[in-house]
N, C-alpha and C positions, 0 to 999 in steps of 0.2 A: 691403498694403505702405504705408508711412508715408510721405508724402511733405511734404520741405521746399524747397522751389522757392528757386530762384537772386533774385536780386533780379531783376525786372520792367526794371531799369535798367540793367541788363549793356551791350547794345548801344549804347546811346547814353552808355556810361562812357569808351568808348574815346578814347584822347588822340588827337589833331591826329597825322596824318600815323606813327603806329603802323606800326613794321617788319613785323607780324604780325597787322596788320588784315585780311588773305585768307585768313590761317591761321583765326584766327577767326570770320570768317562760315562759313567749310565746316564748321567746327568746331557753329556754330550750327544750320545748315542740316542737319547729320549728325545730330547727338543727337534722339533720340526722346525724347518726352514721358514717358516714364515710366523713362526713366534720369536725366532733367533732375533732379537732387533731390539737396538736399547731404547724405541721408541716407538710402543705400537699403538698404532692406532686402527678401532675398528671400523668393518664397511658402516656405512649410514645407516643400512637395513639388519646389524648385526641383531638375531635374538637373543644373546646370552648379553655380550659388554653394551648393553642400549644406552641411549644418549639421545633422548630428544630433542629437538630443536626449541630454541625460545618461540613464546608464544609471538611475539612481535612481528610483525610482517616485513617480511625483508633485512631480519636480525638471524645470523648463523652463525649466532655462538648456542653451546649447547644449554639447558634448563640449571640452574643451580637450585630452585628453590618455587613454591607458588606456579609453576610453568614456565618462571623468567628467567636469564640468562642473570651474572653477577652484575653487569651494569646496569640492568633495567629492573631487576631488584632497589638497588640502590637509589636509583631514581623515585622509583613506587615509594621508597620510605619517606623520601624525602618533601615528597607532596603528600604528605601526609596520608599513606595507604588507602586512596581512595578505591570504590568499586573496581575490582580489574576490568571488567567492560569497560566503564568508562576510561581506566588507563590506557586499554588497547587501542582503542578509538582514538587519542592522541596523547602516542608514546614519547613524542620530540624527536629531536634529533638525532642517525644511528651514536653508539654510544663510542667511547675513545677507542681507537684503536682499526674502526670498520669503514670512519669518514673519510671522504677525500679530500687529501689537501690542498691547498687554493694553491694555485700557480698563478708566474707571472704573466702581464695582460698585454707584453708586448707580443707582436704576432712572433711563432714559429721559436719562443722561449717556453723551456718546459723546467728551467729551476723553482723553485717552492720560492713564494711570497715574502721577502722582506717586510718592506712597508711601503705605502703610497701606492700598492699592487703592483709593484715591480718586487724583483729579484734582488739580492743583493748589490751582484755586480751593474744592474742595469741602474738602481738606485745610486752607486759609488760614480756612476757617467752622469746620473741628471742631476746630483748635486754639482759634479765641476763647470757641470755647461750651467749653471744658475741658476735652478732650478725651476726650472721656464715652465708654461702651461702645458700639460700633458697634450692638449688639443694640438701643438705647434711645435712641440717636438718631437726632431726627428732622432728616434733611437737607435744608435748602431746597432747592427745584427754580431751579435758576439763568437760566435761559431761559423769556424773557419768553413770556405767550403768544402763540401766532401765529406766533411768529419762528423757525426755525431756524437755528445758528448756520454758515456756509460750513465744506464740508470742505476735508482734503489738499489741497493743487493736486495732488500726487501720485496718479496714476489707480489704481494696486491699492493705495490707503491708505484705511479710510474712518472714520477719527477724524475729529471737527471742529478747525478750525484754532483755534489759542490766542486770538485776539481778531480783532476787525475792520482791524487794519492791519496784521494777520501773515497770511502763506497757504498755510503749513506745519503741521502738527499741530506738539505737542511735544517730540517727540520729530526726526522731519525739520526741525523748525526747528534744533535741536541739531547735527547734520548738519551742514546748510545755514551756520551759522556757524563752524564746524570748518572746512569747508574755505573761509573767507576770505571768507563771500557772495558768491558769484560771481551772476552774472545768474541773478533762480529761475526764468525760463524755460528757460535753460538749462542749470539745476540738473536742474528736474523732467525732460528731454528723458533727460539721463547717467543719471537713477538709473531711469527705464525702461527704457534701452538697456543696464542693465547685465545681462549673460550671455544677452544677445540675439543672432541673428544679424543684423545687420550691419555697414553701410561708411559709416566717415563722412568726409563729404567737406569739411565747413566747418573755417575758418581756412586754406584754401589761396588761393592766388591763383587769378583771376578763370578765367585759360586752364589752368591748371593742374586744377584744377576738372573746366573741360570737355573736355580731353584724359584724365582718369583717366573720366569718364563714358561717351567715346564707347569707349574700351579695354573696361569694363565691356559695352557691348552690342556690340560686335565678338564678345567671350567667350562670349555670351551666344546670337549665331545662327547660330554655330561651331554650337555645342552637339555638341563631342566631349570638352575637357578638363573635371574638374570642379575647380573652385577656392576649397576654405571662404574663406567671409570673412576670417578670420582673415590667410589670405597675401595677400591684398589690401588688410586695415591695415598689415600690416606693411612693401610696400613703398611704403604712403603716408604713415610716419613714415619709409623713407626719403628719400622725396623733399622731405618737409618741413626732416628736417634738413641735408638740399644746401642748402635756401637757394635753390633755383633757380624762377623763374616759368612754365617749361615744362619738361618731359621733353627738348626736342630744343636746351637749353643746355650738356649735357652730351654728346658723344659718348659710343656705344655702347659704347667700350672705357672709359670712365670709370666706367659704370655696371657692366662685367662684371666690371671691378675690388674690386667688394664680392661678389662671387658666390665667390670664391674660398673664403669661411667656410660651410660648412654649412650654419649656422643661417638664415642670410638666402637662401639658394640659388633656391628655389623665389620666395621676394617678388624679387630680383634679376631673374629669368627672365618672370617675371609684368610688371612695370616696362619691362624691354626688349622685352617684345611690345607692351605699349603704346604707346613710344615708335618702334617699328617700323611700329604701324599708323596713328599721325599723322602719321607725316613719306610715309607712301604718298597720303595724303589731302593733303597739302601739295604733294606734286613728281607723285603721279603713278606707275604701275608701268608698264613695259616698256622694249623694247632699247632706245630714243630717251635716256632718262633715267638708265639703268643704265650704258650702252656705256661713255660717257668715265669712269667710274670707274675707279681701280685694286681696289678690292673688289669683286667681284660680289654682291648677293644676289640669289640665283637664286628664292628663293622670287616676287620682283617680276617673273619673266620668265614668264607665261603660255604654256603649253606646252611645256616641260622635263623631258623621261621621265624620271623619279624608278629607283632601283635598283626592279627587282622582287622583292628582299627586302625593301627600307622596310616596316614593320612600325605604324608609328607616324609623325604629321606630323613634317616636318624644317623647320620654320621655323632663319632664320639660317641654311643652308648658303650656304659663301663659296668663292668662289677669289680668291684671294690675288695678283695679278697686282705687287704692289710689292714682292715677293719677286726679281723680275727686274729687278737693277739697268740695264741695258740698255737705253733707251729704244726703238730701233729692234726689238728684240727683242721686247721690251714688246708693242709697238703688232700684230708679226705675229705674236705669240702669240694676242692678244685677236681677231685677226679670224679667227686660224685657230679656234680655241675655240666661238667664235660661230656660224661654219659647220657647226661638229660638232655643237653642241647642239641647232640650229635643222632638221639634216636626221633629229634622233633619237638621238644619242648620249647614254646618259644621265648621270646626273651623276658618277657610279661613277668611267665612262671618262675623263668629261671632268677630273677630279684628276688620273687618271695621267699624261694628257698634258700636264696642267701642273708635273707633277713632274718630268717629260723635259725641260723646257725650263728649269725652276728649276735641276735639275745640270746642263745645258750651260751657261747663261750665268755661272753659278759657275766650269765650266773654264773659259770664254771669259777672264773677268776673272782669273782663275789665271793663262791664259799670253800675256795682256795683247792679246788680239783684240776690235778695237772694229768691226769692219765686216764685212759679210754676203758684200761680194765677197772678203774674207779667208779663207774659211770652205772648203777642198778636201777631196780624199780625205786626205793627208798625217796633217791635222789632225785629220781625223775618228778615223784609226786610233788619234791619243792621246786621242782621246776615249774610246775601248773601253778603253782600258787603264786611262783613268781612271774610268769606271764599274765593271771587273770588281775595281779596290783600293776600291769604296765596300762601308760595310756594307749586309748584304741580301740574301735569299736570290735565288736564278733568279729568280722570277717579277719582283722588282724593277727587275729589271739586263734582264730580256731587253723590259719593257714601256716600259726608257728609251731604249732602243735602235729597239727598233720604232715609238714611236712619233713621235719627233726624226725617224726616214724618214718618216712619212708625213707628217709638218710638210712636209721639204724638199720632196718628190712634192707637196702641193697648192699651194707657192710657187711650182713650174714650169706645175703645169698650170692657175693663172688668173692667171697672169704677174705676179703682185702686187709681186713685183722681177726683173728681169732680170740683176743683176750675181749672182746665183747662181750658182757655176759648175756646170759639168755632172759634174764626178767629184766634188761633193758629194753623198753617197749612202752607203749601209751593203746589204751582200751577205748571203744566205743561209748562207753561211758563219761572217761577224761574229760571231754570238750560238751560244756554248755548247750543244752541245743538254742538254736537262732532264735529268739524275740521275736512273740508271733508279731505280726503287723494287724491292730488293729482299727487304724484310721484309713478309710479308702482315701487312694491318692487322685481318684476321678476327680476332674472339675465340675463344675456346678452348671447346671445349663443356663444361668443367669450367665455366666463368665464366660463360657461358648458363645453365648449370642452374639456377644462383643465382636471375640476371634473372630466369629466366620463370616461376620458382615462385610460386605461387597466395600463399604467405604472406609473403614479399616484395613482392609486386604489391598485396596488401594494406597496406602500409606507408605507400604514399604519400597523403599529406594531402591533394593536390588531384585533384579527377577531372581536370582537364586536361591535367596530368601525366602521368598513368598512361595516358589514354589517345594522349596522343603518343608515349610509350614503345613503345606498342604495333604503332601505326602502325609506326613508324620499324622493328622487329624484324618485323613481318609482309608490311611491304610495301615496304620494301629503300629510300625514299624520304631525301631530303636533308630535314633539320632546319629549311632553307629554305623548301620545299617543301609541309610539313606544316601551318608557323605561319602561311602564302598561303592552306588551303584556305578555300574559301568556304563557306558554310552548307550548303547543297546542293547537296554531293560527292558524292552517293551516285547511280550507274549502273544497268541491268541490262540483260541481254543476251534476244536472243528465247527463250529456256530460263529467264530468270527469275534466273541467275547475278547476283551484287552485284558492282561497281568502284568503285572510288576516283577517282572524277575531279581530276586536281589539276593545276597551274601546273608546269610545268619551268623553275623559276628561273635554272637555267644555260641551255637552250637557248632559252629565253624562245616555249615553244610548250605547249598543251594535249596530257595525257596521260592513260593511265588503267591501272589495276594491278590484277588482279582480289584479292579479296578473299574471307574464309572470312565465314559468316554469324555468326560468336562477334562478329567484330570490325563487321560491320556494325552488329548489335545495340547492339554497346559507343556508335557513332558515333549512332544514333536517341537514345540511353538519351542522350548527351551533348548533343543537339539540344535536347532538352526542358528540361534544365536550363539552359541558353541564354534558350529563351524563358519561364524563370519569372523572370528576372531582367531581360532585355530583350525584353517583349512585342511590341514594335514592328518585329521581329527588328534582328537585327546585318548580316547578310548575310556577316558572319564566323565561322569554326565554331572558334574559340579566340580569341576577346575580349581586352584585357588587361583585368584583374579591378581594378584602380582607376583613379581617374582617368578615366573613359573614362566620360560622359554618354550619350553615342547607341550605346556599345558596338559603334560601328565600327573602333576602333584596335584593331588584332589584337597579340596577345602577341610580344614579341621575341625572338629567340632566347637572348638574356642571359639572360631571366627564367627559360626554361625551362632553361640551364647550371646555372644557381644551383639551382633546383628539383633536377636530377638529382645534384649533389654533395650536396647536403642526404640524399636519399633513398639514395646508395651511403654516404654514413658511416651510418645509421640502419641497412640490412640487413647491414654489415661485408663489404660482397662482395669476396672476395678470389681472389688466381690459384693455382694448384698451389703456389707457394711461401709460399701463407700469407702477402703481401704484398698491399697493398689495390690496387685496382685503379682506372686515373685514364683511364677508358675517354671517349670522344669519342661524340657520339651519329653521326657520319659512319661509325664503324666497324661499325655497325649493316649498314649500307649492306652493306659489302667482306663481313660475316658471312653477309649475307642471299644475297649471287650465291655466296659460296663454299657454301655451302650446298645451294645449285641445284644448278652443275656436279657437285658431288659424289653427289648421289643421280642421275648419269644423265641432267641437263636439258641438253640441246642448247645449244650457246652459242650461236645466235643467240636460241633465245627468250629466253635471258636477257639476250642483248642488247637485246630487245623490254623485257622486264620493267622493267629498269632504263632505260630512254629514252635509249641510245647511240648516237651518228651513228655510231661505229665499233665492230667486233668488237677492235679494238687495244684501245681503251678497255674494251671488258670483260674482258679479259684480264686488263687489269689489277686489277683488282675480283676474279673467278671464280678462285682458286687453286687446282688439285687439289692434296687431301693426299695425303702418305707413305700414310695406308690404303687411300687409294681406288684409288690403284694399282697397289697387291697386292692388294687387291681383285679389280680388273680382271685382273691379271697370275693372277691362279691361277684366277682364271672363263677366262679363254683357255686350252687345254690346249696345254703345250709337249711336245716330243718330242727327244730328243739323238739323237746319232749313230747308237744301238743301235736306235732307234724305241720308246724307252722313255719312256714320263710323267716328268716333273721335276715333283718335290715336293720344297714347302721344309717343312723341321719349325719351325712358327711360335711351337710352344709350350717347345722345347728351349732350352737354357742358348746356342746360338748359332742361336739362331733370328734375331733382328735384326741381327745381323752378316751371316748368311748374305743375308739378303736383301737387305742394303744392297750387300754385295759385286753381285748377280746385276744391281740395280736399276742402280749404277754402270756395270755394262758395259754395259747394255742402251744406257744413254741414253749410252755413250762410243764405241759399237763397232758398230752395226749394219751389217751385212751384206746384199749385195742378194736372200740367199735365206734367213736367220736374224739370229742373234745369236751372240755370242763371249761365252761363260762363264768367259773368262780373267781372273783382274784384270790391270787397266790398268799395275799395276808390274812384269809382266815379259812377255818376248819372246816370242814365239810359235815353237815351234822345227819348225811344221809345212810353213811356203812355200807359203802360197794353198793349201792342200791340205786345208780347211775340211771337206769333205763327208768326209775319212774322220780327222778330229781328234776326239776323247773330249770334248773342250767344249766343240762348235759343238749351238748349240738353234738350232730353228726353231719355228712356229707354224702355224696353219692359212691365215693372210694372206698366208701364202708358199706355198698349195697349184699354182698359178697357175705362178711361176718353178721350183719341184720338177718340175714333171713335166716341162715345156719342157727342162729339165735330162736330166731323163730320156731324154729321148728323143735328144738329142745325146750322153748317151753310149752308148749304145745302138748309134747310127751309128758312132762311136767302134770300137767293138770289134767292130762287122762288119769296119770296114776293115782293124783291123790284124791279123785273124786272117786274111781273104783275103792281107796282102802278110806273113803271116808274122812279124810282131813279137810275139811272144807273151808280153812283159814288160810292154809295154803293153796288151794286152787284160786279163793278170793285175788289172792295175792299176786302172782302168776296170772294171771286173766288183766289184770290191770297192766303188767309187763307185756302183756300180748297184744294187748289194744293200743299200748301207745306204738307197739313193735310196726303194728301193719297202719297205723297213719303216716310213719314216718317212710316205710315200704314204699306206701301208696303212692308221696309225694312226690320222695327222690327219681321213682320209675316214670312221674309224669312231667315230672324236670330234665330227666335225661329223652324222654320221646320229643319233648318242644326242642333240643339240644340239636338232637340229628335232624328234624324234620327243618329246622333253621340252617343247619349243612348243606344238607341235601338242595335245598333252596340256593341257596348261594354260589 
């Protein structure tokens, strides 16, 4: 690393009584010795400032673009962008600046090439001698003996310089006057620095200087982002063109101002870390210094539980407190916030409840209430009314509600105002309940098939990919969930079974899913490509794949959406109607528990499976289909009035009709000792007189109430044949007969039942 040191004089330059003479000695006292340098350049193997080499073989200038360096870019264009293999294959000649220049051809002359391949001076001798055949003349040796004449100042040049008060060959002399003589020290510094990597830091002002320097080794013991040099010139031509002597003459929104263009995006972001990590070294991080802001950044607040999906550093996360015109509002907002983040809430929550408070104090000034003892039940109720007219789904509307109560709940219970009145408050009533869901969000197993084909799974370009997919389809987990796992996820139980140890990013606790050995394999196979690429490991088992020096920042969920639309238009996966499909990787989830219940699996374990505090919650996930339940329904033997088997013809032209009809009653009509085979559109013309009706079904889970049945009419028709009724024992006696064929049946249905168990 080349290093050019600040002047020796810096410290004692500073003017008399200097606004920003304590910025500067910390500033001084910060920078390490080997960032100190107004022109740094990193090692070759740097992981944070990287700088690849051009793809070109035997080109060491660094990448600008496509793999190529700026000259062989330019070249590629120019031949019209043909296939890069074929350009690498023949690049031409190295590019200006890396060739050597032809020297002259007499022996033991090392000046640069004139013409006729001689030198200047040796050309100005064979003109006087007459310019005779090269073959037969003899060229005087121009250097005296003894002497040799000084080469290039230029270090990969090694012509000799044109005379004793020039100190450029002929050629870089040429150059050197081109571009206006500038100082040739600082001539020859640019034309070695040229397609080099790095950062130059002269013609900045003195602080300016050393706030881009200490920024530079901030970045540097991070060692998470990587940042080519190149984004680090580029936001130190913008700051040169501000015109400004420090990063912190501009406020942060002035500078996010130019971020708004693409092009500059990354240098803008890079710039305002900077200027974020001098003014912490100036004032200071924590509540002391943060509090009285109306911006929060939270990043200065040490100990602030971050979401446990954050995927990636969140430098700059704000809350926005001057959003609350309200002063008094204001001020018990920020203490109630401060409370929350300080006992654990993370930043997640801590927005929403500032979002509760930005639409209250917006109605407040709406219907013109400036004071907290203003504030009753009355008022509150047009508050709901005014939340349920904003746009936004449930979840918006019920967390501005809920959490506005828990504001007013902790202004009573640490009395921080007492003119609160006491029917300021919101009831379990107030908020809506949630819209049930009633379209399953499982996929169709037509559309699975797609997924989990071997030559589809095949498609995908990133192993990361594929095997998240995988995950996500084999072990029912949230997308959240997946991109959290840590390196070494992998379980086993006292039999030696594989699990998935992962993060339950919603319930915010440790879980684990067991797992088939395909899929463990797949996650070993993935481990290793991990450590060919981060030896040091990651302690992450999904890295994001750039940008990321210690390959600790794990992949975002984004990356991986963008990934899976990329890979569904590539395999065309489409649903039954031949329409493409805009599937969510969360419906992986709802596919994986339907899946379960439907082959047979208990809903509690799959309430196990999936990590739910309630069996309501898997319900909602675990759907039984239309087949599973004719399934079920013709694996259980029915019997009608006659003690006859009911069979549906599944395969007949009203096979689906019939059973939709049977299925309707079932689930419309139950009965305490069967089922009603009537449809639901018409009257029943029998009067509770089920047991001898032609389309009363029963089942074997009614053998229990059939017999108890039984035997009450039974008693029945003793009595009324003792007192003589004998229209009523006719009666009864035909209830009894059909009671013990339908007995008969279900008892010889349930004995083929076990003795087929028992068998098996």
């Amino acid at each position: 690393m080349t290093s050019h040191a600040l002047p020796a004089c810096l410290p004692a330059c500073l003017p008399a009584g200097h606004g920003r003479a304590g910025l500067l000695e910390k500033l001084l006292a910060a920078v390490r010795a080997e960032f100190r340098t107004e022109i740094y350049r990193p090692a070759p193997d740097d992981p944070v400032f990287v700088a690849p080499a051009c793809a070109v073989a035997d080109c060491d200038r660094i990448v600008s673009m496509r793999g190529l360096c700026n000259g062989h870019v330019i070249r590629w264009r120019h031949r019209g962008r043909p296939k890069m293999e074929d350009f690498l294959t023949d690049p031409g000649l190295p590019v200006r600046g890396r060739q050597a220049l032809s020297v002259c051809t007499i022996a033991g002359c090392r000046y640069g090439n004139f013409g006729k391949g001689v030198c200047g001076k040796h050309y100005d001798r064979w003109v006087r001698a007459g310019r005779p055949s090269p073959d037969v003349w003899d060229a005087p040796n121009l250097v005296a003996p003894g002497a040799t004449p000084a080469e290039c100042r230029l270090s990969f040049c090694t012509l000799w310089a044109e005379g004793p008060q020039k100190i450029f060959c002929r050629s870089h002399h040429e150059r050197w006057a081109s571009a206006g003589c500038p100082d040739p020290e600082r001539f020859a510094t640019d034309c070695e620095l040229t397609g080099t990597a790095h950062i130059d830091l002269r013609d900045l002002p003195r602080q300016l200087t050393l706030e881009f320097q200490y920024g530079l080794q901030c970045r540097a013991d991070a060692h998470r982002r990587t940042t080519p040099p190149r984004i680090v010139m580029q936001a130190i031509r913008l700051a040169r063109a501000a015109g400004v002597s420090s990063l912190l003459d501009l406020a942060e929104e002035a500078w996010r101002h130019d971020a708004a263009s693409g092009r500059v995006r990354e240098p803008v972001l890079f710039l305002i870390e900077v200027r974020d990590a001098v003014e912490v070294l100036r004032d200071g991080a924590g509540w002391e210094s943060e509090y009285p802001r109306d911006v929060w950044r939270l990043e200065r607040l040490p100990g602030i539980t971050t979401p446990a999906t954050a995927t990636v550093p969140r430098p700059r996360v704000r809350l926005h407190f001057e959003r609350i015109d309200q002063p008094w509002l204001r001020d018990l907002a920020k203490r109630w916030l401060r409370l929350r983040l300080t006992s654990g809430l993370s930043t997640t929550a801590a927005h929403t409840g500032l979002d509760a408070l930005v639409c209250f104090g917006g109605f407040l000034a709406h219907v013109g209430v400036d004071r907290l003892a203003d504030i009753d039940r009355p008022l509150l109720e047009r508050h709901l009314a005014h939340v349920a007219s904003q746009p936004g789904g449930h979840g918006l509307k019920k967390g501005r509600i809920s959490s506005l109560n828990l504001f007013f709940q902790t202004i009573r219970q640490h009395r921080w105002d007492d003119s609160l009145q006491g029917t300021a408050a919101f009831y379990p009533g107030d908020i809506p309940p949630e819209p049930a869901a009633t379209v399953s969000r499982r996929l169709a197993e037509h559309v699975m098939a797609q997924i989990e084909s071997e030559e589809n799974l095949d498609r995908w370009d990133n192993p990361s990919g594929r095997l998240i997919t995988l995950i996500l389809i084999r072990g029912g987990l949230r997308i959240s969930s997946v991109i959290c796992l840590d390196f070494d996820c992998l379980l086993h139980d006292g039999q030696g079974a594989p699990y998935l140890r992962y993060f339950n990013t919603k319930m915010k606790r440790e879980a684990a899913v067991p797992i088939d050995e395909e899929l463990e394999q797949a996650i070993r196979d993935h481990q290793q490509r991990v450590l060919q690429r981060w030896p040091q490991s990651t302690g992450v088992l999904f890295p994001r794949p750039h940008a990321n020096a210690s390959g600790r920042l794990r992949m975002s969920d984004g990356s991986y959406r963008q990934m899976l639309r990329r890979w569904l238009a590539t395999c065309d996966i489409r649903d039954e109607h031949g329409r493409p499909v805009p599937l969510t990787p969360h419906q992986w989830r709802h596919t994986f528990a339907c899946r379960l219940i439907n082959r047979d699996v208990p809903q509690e374990v799959v309430r196990v499976l999936l990590d739910h505090e309630s069996s309501r919650m898997t319900a909602h996930y675990a759907r039984i289909t239309d087949q599973t339940v004719r399934r079920r329904w013709e694996a259980a033997m029915k019997v009608n009035i006659k003690g006859e088997r009911v069979a549906l013809d599944g395969d007949g032209p009203l096979g689906q009709a019939q059973w939709a009809k049977t299925r309707y009653g079932v689930a419309t009509q139950t009965l305490p000792n069967g089922y009603c085979g009537l449809p639901v559109q018409k009257t029943c013309p029998h009067a509770n007189a089920c047991l001898t009706c032609p389309v009363f079904l029963t089942g074997p889970e009614f053998l229990p109430e059939l017999m108890e049945q039984r035997t009450r009419t039974l008693t029945l028709i003793d009595n009324a044949t003792g007192c003589g009724h004998t229209r009523v024992a006719e009666m009864n006696q035909q209830v009894a007969d059909n009671l013990d064929r339908m007995i008969g049946e279900l008892e010889d249905g349930r004995d083929e039942g076990e003795e087929t168990a028992d068998a098996g």
